[in-house]
N, CA, C and O of each residue as an XYZ file, in Angstrom:
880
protein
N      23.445     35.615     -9.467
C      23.468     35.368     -8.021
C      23.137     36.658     -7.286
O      23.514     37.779     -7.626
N      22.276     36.311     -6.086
C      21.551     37.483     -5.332
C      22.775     37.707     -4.413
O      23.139     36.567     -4.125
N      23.537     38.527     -3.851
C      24.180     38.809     -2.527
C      23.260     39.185     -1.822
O      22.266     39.808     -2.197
N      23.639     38.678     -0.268
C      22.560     38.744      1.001
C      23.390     39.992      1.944
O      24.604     39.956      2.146
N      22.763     40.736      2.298
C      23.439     41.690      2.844
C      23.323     41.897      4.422
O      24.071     42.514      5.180
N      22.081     41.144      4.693
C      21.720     41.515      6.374
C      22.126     39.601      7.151
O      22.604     39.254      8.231
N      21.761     39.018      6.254
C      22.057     36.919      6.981
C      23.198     36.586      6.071
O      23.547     37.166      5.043
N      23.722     35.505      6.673
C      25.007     35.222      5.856
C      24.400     34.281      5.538
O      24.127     33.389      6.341
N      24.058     34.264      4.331
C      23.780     32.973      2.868
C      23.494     34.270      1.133
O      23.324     35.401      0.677
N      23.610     33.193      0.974
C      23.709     33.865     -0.466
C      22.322     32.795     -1.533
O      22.299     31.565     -1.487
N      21.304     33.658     -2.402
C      20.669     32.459     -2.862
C      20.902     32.709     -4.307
O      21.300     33.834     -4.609
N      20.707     31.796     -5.284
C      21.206     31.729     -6.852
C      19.505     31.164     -7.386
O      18.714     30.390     -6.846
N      19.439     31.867     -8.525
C      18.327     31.060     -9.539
C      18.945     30.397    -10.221
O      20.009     30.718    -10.750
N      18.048     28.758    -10.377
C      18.717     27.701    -11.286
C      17.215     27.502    -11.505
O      16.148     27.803    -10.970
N      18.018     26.368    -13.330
C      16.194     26.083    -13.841
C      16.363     24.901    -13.498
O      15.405     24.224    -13.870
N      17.597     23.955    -12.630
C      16.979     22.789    -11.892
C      16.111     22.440    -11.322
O      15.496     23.394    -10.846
N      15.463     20.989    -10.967
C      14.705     20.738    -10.434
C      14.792     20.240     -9.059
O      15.544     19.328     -8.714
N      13.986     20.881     -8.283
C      14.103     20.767     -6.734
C      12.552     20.220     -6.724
O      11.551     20.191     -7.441
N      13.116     19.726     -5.180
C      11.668     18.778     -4.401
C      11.666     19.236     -3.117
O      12.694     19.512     -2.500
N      10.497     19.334     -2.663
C      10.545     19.538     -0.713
C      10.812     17.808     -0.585
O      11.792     17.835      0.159
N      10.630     16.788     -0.765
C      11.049     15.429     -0.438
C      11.887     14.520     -0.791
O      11.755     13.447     -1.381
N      13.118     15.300     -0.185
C      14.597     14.865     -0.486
C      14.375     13.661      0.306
O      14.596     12.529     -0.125
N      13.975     13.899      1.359
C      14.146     12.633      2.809
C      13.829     11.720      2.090
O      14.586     10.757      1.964
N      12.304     11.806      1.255
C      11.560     10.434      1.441
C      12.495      9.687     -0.119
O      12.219      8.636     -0.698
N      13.343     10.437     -0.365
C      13.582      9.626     -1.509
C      14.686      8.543     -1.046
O      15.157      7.877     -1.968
N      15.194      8.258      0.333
C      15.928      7.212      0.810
C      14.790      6.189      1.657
O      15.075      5.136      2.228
N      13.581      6.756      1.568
C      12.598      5.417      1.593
C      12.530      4.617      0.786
O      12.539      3.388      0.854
N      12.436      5.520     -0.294
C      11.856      4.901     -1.778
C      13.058      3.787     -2.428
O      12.803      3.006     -3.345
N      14.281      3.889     -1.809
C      15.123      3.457     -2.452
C      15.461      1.752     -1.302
O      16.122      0.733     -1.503
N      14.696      2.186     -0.279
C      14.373      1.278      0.771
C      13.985      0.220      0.172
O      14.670     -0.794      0.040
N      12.255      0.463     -0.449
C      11.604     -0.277     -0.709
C      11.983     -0.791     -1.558
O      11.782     -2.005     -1.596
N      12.650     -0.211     -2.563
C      13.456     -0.806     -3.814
C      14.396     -2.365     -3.884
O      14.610     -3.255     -4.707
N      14.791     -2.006     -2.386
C      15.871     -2.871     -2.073
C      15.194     -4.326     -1.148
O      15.624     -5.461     -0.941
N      14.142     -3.704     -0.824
C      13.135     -4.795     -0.017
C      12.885     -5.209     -1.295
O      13.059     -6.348     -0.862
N      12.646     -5.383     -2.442
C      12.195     -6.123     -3.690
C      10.673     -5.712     -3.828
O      10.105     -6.363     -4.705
N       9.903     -4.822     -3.198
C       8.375     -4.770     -2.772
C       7.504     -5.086     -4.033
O       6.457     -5.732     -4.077
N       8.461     -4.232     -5.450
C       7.783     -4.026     -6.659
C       7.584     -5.400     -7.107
O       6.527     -5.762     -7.626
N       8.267     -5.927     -6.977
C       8.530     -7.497     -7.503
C       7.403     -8.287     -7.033
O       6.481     -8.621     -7.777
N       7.480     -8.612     -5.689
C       6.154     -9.133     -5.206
C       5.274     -8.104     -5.030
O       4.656     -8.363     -3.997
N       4.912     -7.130     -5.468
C       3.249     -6.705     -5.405
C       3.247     -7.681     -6.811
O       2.481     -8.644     -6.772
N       3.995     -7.502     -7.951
C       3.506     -7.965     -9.398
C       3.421     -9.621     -8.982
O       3.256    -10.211    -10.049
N       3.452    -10.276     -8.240
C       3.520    -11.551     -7.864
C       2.346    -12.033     -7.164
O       1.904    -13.180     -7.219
N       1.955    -11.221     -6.609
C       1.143    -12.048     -5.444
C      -0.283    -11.247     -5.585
O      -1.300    -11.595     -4.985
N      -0.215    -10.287     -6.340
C      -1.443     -8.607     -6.280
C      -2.155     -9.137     -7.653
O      -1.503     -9.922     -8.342
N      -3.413     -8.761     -8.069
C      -4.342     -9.136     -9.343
C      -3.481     -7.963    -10.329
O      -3.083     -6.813    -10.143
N      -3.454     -8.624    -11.100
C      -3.256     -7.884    -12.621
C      -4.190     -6.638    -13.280
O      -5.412     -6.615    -13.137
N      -3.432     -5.597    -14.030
C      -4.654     -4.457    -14.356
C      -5.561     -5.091    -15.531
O      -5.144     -5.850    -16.407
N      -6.772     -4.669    -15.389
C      -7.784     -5.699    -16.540
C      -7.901     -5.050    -18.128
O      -8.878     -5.072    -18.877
N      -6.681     -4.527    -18.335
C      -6.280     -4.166    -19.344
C      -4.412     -3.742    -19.997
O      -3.478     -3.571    -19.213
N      -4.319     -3.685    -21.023
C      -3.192     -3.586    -21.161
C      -2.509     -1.812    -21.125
O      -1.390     -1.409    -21.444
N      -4.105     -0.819    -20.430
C      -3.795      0.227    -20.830
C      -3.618      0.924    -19.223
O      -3.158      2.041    -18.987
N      -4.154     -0.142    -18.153
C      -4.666      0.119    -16.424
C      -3.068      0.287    -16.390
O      -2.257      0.066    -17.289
N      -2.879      0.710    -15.180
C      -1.489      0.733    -14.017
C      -1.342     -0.581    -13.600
O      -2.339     -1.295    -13.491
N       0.057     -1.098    -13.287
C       0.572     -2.122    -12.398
C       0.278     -2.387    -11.210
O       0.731     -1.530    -10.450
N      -0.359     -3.307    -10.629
C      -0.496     -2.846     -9.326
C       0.710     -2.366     -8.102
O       0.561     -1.900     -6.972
N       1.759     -2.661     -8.780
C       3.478     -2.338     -8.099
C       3.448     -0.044     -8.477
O       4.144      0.755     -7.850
N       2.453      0.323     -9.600
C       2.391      1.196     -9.388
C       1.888      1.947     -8.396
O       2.483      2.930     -7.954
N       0.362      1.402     -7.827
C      -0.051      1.995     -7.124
C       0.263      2.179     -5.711
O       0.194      3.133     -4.937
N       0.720      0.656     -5.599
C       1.365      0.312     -4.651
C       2.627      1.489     -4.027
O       2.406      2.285     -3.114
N       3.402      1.409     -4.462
C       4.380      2.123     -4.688
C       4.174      3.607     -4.329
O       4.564      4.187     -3.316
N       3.421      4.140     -5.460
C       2.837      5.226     -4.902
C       2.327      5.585     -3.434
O       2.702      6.571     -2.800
N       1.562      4.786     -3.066
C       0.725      4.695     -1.830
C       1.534      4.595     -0.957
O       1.220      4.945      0.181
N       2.925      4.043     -1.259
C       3.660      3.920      0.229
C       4.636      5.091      0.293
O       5.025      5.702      1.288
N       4.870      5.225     -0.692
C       5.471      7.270     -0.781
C       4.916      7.820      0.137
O       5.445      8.105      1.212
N       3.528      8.080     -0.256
C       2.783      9.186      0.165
C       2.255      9.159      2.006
O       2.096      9.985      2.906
N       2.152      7.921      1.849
C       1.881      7.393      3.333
C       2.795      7.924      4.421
O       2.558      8.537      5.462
N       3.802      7.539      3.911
C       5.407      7.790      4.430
C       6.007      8.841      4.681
O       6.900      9.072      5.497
N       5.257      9.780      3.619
C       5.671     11.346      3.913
C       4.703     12.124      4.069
O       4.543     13.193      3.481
N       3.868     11.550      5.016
C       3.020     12.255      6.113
C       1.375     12.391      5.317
O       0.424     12.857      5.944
N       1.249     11.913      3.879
C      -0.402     11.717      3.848
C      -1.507     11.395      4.541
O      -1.156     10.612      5.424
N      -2.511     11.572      4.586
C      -3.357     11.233      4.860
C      -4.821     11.098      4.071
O      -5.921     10.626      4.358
N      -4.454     11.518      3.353
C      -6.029     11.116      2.295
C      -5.724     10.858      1.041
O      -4.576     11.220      0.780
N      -6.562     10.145     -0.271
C      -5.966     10.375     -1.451
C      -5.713     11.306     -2.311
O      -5.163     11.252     -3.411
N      -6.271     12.384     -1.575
C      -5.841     14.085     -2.542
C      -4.105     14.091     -2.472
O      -3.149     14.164     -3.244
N      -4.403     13.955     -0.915
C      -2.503     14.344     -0.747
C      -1.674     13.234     -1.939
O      -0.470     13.383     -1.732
N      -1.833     12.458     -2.797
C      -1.173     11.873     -3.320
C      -0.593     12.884     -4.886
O       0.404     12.663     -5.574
N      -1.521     13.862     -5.035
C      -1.286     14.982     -5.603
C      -0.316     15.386     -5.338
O       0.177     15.465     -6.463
N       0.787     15.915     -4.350
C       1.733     16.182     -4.175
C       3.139     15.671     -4.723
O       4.141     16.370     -4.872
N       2.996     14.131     -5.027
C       3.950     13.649     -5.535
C       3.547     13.583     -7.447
O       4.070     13.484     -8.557
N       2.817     13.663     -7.050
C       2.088     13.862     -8.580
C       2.737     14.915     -9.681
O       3.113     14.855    -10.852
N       2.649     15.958     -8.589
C       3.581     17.703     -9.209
C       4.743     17.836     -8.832
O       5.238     18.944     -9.039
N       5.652     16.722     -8.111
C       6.510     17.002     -7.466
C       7.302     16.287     -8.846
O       7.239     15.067     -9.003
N       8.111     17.243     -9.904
C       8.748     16.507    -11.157
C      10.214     16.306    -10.148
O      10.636     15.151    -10.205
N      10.805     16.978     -9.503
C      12.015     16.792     -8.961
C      11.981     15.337     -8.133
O      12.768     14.418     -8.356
N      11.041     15.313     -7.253
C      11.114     14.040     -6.655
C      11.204     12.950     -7.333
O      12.074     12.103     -7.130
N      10.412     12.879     -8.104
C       9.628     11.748     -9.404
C      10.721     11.528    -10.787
O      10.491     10.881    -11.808
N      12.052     12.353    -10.401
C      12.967     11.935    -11.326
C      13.924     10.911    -10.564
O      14.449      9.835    -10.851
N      13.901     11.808     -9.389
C      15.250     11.267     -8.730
C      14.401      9.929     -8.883
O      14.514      9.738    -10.094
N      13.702      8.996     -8.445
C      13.342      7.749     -8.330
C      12.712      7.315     -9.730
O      11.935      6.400     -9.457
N      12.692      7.516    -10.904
C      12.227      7.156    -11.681
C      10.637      6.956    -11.710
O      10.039      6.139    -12.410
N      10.238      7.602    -11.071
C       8.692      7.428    -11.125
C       8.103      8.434    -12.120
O       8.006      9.650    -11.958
N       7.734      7.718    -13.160
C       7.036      7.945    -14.216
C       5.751      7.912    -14.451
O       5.355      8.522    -15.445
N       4.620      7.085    -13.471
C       3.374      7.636    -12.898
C       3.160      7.605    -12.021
O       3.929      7.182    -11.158
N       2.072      8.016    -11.821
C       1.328      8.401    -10.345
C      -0.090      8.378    -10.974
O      -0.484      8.904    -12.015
N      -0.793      7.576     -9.999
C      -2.192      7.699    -10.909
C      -2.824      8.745     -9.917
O      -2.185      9.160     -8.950
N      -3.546      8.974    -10.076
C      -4.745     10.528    -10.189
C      -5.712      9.615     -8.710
O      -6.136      8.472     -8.541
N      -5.706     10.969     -7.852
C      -6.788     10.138     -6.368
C      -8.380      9.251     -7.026
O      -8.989      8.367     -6.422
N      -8.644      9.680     -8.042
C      -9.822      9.044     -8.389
C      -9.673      7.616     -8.831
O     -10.431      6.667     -8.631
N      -8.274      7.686     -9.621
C      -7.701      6.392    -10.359
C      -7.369      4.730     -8.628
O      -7.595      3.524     -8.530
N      -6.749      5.853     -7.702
C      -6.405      5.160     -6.666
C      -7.802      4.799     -6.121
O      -8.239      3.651     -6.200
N      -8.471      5.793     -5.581
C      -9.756      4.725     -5.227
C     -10.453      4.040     -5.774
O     -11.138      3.261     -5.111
N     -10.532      4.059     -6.949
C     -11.313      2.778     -7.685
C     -10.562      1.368     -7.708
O     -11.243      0.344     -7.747
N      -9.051      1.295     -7.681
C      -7.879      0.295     -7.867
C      -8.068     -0.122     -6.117
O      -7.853     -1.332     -6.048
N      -8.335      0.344     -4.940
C      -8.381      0.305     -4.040
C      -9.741     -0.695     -3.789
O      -9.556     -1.870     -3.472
N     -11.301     -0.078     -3.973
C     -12.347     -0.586     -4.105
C     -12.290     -2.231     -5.059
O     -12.929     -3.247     -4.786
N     -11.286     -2.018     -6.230
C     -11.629     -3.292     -6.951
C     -10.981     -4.376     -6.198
O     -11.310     -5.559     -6.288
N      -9.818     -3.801     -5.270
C      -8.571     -4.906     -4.959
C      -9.733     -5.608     -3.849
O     -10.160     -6.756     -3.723
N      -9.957     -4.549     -3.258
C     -10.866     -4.880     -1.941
C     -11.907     -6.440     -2.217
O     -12.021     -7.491     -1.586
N     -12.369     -6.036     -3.162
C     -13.151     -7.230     -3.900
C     -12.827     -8.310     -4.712
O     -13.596     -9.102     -5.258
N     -11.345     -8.256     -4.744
C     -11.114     -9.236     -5.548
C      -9.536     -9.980     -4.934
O      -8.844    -10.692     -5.661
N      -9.255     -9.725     -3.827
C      -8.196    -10.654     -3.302
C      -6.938     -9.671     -2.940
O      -5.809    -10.052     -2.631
N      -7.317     -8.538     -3.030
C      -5.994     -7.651     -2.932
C      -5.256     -7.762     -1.570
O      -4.059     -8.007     -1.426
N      -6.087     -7.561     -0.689
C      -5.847     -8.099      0.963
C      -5.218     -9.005      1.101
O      -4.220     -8.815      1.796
N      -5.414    -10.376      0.572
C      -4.706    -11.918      0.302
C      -3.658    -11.793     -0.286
O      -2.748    -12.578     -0.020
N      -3.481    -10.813     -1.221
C      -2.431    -10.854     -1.522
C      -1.095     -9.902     -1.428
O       0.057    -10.022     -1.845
N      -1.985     -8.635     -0.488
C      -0.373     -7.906      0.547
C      -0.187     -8.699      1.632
O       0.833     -8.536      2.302
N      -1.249     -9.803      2.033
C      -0.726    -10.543      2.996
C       0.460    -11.263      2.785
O       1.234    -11.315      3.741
N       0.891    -12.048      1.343
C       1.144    -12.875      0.618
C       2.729    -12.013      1.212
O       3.538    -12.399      2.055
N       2.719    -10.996      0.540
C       3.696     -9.941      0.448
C       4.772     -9.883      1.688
O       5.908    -10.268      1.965
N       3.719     -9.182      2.231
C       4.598     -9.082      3.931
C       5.265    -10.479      4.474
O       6.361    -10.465      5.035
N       4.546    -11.643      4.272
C       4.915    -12.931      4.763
C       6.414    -13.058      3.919
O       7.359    -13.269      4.679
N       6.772    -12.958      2.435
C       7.750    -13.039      1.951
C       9.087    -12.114      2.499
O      10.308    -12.265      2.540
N       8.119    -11.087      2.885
C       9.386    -10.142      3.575
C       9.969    -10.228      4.777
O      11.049     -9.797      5.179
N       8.971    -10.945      5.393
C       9.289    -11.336      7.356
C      10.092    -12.183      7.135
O      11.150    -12.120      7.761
N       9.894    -13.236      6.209
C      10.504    -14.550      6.017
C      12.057    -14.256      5.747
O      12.897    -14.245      6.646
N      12.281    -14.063      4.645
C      13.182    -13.200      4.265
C      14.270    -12.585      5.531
O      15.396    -12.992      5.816
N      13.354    -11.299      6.240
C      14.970    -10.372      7.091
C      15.234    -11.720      8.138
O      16.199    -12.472      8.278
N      13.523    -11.617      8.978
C      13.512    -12.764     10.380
C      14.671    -14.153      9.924
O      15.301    -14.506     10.922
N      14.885    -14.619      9.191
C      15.961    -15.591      8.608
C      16.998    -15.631      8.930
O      17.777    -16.528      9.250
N      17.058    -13.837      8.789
C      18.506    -13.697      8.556
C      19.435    -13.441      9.997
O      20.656    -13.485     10.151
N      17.772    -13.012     11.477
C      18.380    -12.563     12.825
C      18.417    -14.104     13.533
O      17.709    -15.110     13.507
N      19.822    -13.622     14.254
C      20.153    -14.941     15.261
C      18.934    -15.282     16.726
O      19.003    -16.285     17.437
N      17.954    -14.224     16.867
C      17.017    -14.239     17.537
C      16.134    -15.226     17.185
O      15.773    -15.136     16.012
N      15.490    -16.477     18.036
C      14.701    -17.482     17.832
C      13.252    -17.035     17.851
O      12.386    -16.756     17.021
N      13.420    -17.114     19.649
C      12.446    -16.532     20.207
C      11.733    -15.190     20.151
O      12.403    -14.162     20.242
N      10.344    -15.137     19.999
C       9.909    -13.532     20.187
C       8.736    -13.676     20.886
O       8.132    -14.660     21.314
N       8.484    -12.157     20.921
C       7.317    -12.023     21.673
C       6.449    -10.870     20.659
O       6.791     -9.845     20.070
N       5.230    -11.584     20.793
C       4.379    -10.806     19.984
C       3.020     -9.877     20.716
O       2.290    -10.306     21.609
N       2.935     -8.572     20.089
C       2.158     -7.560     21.030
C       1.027     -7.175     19.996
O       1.277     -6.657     18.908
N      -0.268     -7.488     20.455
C      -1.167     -7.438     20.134
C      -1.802     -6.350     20.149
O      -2.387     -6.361     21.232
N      -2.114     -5.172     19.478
C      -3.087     -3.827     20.087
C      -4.354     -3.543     19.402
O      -4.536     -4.137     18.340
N      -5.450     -2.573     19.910
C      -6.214     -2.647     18.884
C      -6.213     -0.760     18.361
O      -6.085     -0.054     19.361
N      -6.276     -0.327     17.659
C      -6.215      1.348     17.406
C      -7.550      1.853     16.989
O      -8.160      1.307     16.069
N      -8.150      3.141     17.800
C      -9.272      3.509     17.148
C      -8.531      4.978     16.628
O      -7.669      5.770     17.008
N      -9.792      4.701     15.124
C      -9.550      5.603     14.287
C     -10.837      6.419     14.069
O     -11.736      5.656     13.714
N     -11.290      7.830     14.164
C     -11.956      8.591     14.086
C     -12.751      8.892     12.576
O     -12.252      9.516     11.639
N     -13.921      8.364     12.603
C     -14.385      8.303     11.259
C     -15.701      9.158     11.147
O     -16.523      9.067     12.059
N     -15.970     10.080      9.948
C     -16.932     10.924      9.930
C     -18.441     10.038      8.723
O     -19.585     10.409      8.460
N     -17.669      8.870      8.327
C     -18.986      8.167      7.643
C     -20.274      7.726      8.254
O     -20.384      7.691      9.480
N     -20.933      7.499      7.721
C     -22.371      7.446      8.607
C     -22.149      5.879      9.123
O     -22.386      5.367     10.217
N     -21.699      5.428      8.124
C     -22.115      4.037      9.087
C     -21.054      3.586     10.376
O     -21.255      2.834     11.329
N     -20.210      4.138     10.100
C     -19.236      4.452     11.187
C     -20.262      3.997     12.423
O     -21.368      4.485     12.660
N     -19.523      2.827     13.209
C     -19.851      2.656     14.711
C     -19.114      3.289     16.196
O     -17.947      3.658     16.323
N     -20.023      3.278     17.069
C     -19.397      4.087     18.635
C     -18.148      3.034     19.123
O     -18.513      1.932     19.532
N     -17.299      3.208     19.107
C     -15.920      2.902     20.117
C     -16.062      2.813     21.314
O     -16.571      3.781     21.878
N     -15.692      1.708     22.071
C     -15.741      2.292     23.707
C     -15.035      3.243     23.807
O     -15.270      3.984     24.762
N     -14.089      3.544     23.031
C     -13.561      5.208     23.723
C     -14.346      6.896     23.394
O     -13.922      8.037     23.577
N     -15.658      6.353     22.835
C     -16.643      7.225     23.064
C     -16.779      8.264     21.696
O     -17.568      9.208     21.649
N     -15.997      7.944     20.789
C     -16.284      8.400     19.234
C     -16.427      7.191     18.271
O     -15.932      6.068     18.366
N     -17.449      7.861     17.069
C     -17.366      7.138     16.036
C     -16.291      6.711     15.028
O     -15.637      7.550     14.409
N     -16.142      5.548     14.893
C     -14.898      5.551     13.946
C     -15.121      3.313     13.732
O     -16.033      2.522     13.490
N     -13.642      3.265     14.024
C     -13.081      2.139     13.777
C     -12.290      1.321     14.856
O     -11.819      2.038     15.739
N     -12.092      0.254     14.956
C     -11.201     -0.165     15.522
C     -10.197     -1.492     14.933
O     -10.359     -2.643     15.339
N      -9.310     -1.167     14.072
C      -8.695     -2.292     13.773
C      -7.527     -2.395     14.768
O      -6.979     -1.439     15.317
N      -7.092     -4.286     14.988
C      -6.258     -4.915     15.421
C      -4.813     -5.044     14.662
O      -4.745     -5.538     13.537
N      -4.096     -4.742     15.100
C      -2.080     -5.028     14.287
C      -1.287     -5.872     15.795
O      -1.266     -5.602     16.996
N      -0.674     -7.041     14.897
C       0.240     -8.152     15.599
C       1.574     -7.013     15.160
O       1.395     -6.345     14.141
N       2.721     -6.846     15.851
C       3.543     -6.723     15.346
C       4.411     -7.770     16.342
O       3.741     -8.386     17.171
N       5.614     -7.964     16.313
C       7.138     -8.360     16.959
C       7.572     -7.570     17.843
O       8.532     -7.056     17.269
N       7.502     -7.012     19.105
C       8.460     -6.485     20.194
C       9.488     -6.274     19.676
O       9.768     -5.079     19.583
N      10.363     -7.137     19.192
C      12.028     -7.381     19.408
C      11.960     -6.692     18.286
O      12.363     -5.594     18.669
N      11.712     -6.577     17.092
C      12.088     -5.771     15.690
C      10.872     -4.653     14.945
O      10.933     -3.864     14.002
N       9.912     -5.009     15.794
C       8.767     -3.719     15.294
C       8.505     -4.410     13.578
O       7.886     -3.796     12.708
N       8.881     -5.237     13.461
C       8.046     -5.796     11.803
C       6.368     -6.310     12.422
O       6.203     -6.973     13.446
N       5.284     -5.822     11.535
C       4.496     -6.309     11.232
C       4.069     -7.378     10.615
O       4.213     -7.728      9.444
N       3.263     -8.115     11.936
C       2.436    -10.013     11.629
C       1.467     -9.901     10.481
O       1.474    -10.576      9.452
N       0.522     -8.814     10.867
C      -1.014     -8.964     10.674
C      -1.141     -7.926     10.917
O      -0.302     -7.146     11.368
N      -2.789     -7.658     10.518
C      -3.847     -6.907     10.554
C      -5.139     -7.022     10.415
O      -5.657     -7.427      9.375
N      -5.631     -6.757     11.208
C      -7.519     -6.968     11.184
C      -8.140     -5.929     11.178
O      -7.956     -5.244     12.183
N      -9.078     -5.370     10.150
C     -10.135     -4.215      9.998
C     -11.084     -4.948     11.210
O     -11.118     -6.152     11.464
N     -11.746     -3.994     11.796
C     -12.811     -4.102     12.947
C     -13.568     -2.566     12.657
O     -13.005     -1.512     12.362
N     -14.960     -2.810     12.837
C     -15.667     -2.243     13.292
C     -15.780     -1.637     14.466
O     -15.593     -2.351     15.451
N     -16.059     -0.406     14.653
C     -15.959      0.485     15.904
C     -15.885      0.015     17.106
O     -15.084      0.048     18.040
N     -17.768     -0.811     16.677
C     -18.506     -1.501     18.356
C     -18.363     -2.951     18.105
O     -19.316     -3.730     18.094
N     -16.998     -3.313     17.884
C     -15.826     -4.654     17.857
C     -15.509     -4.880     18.762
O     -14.769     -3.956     19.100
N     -15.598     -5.977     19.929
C     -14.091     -6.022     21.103
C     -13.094     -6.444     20.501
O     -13.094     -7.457     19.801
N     -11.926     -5.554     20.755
C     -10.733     -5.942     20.269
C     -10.357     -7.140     20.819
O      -9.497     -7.755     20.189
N     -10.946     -7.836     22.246
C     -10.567     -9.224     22.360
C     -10.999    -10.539     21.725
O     -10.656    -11.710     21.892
N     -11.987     -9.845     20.837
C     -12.917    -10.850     20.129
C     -12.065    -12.504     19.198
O     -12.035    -13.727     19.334
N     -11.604    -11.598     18.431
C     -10.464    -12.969     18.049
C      -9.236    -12.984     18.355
O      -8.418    -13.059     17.438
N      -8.923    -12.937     19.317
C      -7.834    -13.175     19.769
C      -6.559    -13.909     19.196
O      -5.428    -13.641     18.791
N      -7.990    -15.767     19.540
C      -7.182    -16.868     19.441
C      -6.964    -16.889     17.633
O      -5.959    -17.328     17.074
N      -8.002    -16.386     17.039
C      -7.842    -16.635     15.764
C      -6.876    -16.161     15.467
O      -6.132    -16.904     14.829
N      -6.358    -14.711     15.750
C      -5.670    -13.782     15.222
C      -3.893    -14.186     15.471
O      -2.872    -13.877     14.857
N      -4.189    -15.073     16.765
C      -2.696    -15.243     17.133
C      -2.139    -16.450     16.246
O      -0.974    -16.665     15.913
N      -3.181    -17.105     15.984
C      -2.557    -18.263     15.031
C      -2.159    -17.954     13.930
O      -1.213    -18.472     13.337
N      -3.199    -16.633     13.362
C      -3.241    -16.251     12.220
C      -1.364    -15.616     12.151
O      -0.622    -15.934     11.222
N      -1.040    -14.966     12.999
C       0.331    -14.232     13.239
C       1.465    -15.146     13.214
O       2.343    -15.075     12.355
N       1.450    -16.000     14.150
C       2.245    -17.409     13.786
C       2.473    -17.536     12.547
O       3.493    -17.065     12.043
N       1.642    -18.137     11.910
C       1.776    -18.620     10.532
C       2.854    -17.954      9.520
O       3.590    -18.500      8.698
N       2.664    -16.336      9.925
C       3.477    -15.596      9.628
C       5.332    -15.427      9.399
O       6.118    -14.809      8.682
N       5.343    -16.180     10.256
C       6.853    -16.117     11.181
C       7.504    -17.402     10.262
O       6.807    -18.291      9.774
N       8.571    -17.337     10.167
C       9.400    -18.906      9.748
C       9.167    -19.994     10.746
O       8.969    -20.068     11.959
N       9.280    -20.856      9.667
C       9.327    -22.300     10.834
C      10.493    -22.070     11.800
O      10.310    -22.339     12.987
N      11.284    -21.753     11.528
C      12.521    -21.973     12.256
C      12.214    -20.724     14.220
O      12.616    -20.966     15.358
N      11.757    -20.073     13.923
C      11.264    -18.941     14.937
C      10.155    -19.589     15.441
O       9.615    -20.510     14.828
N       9.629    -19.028     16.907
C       8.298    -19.042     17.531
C       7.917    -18.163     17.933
O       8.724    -17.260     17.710
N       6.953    -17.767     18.535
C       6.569    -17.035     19.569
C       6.490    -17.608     20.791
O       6.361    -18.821     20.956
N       6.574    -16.645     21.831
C       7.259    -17.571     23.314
C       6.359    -16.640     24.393
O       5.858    -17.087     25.425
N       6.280    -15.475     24.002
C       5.453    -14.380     24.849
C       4.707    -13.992     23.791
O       5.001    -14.128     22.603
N       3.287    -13.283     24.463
C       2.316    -12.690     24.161
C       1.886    -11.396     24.736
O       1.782    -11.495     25.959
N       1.563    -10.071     24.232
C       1.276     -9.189     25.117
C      -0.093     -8.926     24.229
O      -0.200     -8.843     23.005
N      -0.934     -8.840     25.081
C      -2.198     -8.808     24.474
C      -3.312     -7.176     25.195
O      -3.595     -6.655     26.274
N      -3.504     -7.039     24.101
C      -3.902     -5.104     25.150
C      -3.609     -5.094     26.405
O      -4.433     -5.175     27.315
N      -1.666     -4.932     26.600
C      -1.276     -4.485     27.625
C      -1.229     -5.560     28.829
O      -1.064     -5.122     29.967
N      -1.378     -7.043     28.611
C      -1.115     -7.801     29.282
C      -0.091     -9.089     29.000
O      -0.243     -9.669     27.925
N       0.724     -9.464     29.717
C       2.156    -10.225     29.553
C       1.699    -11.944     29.683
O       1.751    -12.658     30.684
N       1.294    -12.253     28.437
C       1.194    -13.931     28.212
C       2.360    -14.975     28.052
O       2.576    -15.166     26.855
N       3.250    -15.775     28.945
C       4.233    -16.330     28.162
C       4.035    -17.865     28.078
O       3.641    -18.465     29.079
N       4.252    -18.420     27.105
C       4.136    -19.925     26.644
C       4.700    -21.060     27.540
O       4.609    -22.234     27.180
């Protein structure tokens, strides 16, 4: 043990294992408890071998990293080297950013979308069940995202990028939906589709009663 002579703390060498992402490991134990792993292996395509990752792996992974402030698939490297984090939760892989975008690209093409939809619907179903709240109101937005790819389209807000649409719930902030859009998209474009599409979402037993739609107050 070092004695500190000028700040009052004292620091010790140990050959334990430490993590900078103590926090995120009461996410991880979140999701655990949401059942997430369970239905990705339920509702997500299977690896096309007996030697690929789960898709509850990648999954999993991806929402770590998301969660604790990623933004690209390099940063998934971090949890990768992080052995302290990756004990406390039992995470025993992490696939490699190259491994994730190809599992990403294949899902894309083969139902992966259909089937985190699948996902989330089991989970809304599920808490929304459980609140004495009937009624809600659902808020429609659209988000542009700043994109440096070529095919990337102009935004009315005057950069290239994206514009996807998210339904969420007012009253609890859970997520309906989601729609990828193209830059030079009006976000009012499907509206009607999108709101039905969100409905569907919700238990029978619940409705929607209000609508806020980019910033305007619709009620039924």
């Amino acid at each position: 043990m070092i004695h500190q002579t000028i700040l009052p703390f004292k620091t010790e060498i140990t050959d334990e294992r430490l993590t900078s992402h103590a926090g995120l490991v009461l996410y991880g134990e979140f999701v655990h408890g949401l059942c997430v792993n369970e239905l990705v292996e339920r509702y997500l395509p299977k690896p096309r071998s007996n030697r690929g990752f789960k898709a509850s792996t990648y999954v999993y992974s991806l929402l770590l990293m998301l969660h604790g402030g990623g933004r690209s698939l390099e940063d998934i490297r971090e949890l990768r080297l992080d052995s302290g984090f990756r004990k406390v939760l039992s995470l025993k892989k992490v696939p490699s950013p190259d491994a994730f975008g190809n599992w990403l690209r294949r899902m894309g093409d083969k139902g992966g979308l259909y089937g985190l939809l699948g996902v989330n619907r089991k989970i809304l179903q599920k808490w929304m069940s459980r609140e004495v709240l009937k009624d809600y109101t659902l808020d429609i937005d659209a988000t542009g995202i700043k994109a440096e790819k070529y095919e990337a389209m102009m935004t009315y807000k005057g950069f290239r990028g994206y514009m996807p649409i998210l339904g969420h719930i007012a009253e609890n902030g859970m997520i309906l939906c989601d729609e990828f859009q193209e830059g030079n998209d009006s976000p009012a474009s499907i509206n009607l589709k999108f709101i039905k599409h969100c409905e569907a979402q919700i238990p029978n037993v619940k409705r929607i009663t209000k609508k806020v739609l980019l910033g305007k107050l619709f009620i039924r």
